[in-house]
C-alpha positions as CSV (number, residue, x, y, z in Angstrom):
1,X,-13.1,4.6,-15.3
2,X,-13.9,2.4,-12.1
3,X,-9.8,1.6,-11.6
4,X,-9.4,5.5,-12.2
5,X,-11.8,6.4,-9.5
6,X,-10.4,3.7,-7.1
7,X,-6.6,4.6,-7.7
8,X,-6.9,8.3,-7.8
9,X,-7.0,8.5,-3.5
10,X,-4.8,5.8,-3.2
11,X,-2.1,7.7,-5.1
12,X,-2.3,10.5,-3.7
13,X,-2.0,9.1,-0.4
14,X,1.2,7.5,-1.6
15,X,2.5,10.1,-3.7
16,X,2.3,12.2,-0.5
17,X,4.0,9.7,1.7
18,X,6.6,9.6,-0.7
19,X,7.3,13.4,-1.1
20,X,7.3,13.6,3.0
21,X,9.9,10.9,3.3
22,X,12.4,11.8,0.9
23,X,12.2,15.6,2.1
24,X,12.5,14.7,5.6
25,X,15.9,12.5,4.4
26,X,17.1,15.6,2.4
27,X,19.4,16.8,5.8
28,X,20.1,13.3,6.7
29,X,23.6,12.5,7.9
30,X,24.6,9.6,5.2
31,X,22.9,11.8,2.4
32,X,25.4,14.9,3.3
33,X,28.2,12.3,3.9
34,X,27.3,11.4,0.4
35,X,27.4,14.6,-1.1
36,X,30.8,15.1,0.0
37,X,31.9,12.4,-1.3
38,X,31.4,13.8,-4.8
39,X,28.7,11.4,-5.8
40,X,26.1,13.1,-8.7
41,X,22.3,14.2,-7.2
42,X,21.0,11.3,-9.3
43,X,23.1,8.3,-7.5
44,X,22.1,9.8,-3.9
45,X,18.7,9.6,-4.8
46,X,18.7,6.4,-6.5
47,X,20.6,4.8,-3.9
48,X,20.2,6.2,-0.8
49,X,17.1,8.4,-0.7
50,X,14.5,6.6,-2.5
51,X,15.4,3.1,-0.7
52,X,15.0,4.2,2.5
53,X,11.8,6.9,1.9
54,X,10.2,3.6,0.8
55,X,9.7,2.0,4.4
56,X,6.9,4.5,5.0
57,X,5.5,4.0,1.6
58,X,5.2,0.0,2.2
59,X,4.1,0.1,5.4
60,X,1.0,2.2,4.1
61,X,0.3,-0.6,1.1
62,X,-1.2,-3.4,3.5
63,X,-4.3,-0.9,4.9
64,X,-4.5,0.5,1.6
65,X,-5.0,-2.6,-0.3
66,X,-8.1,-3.3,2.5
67,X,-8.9,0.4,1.4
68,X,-8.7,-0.4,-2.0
69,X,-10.8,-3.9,-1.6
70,X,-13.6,-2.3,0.5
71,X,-14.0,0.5,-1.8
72,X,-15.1,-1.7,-4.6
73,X,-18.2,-2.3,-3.2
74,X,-18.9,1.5,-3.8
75,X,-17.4,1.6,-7.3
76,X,-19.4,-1.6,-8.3
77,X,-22.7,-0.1,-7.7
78,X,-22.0,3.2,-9.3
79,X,-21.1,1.8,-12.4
80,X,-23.2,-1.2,-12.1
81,X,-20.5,-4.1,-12.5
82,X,-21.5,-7.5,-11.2
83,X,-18.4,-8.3,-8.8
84,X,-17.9,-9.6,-5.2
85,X,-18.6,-6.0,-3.7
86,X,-22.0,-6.2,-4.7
87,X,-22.9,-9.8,-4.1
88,X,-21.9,-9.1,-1.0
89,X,-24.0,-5.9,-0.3
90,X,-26.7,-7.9,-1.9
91,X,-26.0,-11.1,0.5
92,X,-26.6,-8.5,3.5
93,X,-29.8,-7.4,2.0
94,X,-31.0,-10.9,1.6
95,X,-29.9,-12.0,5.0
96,X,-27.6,-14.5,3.6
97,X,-25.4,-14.8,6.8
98,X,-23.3,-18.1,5.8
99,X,-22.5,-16.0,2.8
100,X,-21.6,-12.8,4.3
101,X,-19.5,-14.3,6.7
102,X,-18.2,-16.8,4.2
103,X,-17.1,-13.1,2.0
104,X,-16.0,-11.7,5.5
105,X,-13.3,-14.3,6.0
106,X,-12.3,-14.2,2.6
107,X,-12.1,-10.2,3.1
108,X,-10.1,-10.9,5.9
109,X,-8.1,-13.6,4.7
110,X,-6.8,-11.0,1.6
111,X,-5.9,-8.0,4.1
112,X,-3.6,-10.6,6.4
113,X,-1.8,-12.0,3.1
114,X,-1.6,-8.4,2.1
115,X,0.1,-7.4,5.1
116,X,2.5,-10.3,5.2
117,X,3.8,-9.9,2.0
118,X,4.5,-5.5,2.9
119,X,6.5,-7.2,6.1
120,X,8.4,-9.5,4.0
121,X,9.0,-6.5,1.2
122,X,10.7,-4.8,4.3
123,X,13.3,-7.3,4.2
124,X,14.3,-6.6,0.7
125,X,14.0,-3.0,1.0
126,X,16.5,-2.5,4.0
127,X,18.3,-4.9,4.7
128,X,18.8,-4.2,8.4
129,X,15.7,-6.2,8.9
130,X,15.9,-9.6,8.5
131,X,14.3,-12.9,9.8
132,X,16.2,-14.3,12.7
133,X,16.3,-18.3,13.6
């Protein structure tokens, strides 16, 4: 029950993201270039739409991960789980500073690791964007 209630926003944020995208690449140029090139509705999605509604998708996955962490402190005290949300809440109610900055870094630490690994998921997703040396 506490994954449902943390996951249920988070897709529907994506699930949106993902509808939006592939409608708006429904008139694209390389999809009707597709299409008349005989190629079945299922390989044009596959191949074309999907890959490139995904950029939008990924680029939403680092905030919502932070979303996803910082809403955990909520979750834990509604359903009473002992986790790192609520030793941190607790730390601020005891005036534990070293601690809550200790949690804030690691906090941190977890939404920049997050965010590199959506910017390198960009390179395998289109493969216009690459590292240069």
């Amino acid at each position: 029950m506490p994954t449902f209630c943390l996951a249920l926003g988070t897709i529907a944020v994506i699930a949106r993201m993902m509808r939006t995208s592939m409608v708006e690449l429904e008139n694209a140029d390389f999809i009707k270039t597709a299409r008349s090139k005989g190629l079945k509705k299922y390989k044009i999605v596959l191949r074309h739409q999907i890959r490139n509604a995904l950029l939008p998708v990924v680029t939403l996955l680092g905030p919502i991960s932070a979303v996803l962490l910082t809403g955990t402190f909520v979750v834990e005290s509604i359903f009473n789980i002992r986790g790192l949300g609520g030793y941190f809440v607790e730390s601020i109610a005891n005036r534990d500073f070293a601690l809550v900055m200790g949690l804030t870094v690691l906090f941190g630490t977890f939404l920049v690791v997050a965010n590199l690994i959506v910017d390198i998921a960009y390179g395998f997703i289109d493969p216009r964007i690459r590292l240069k040396k």
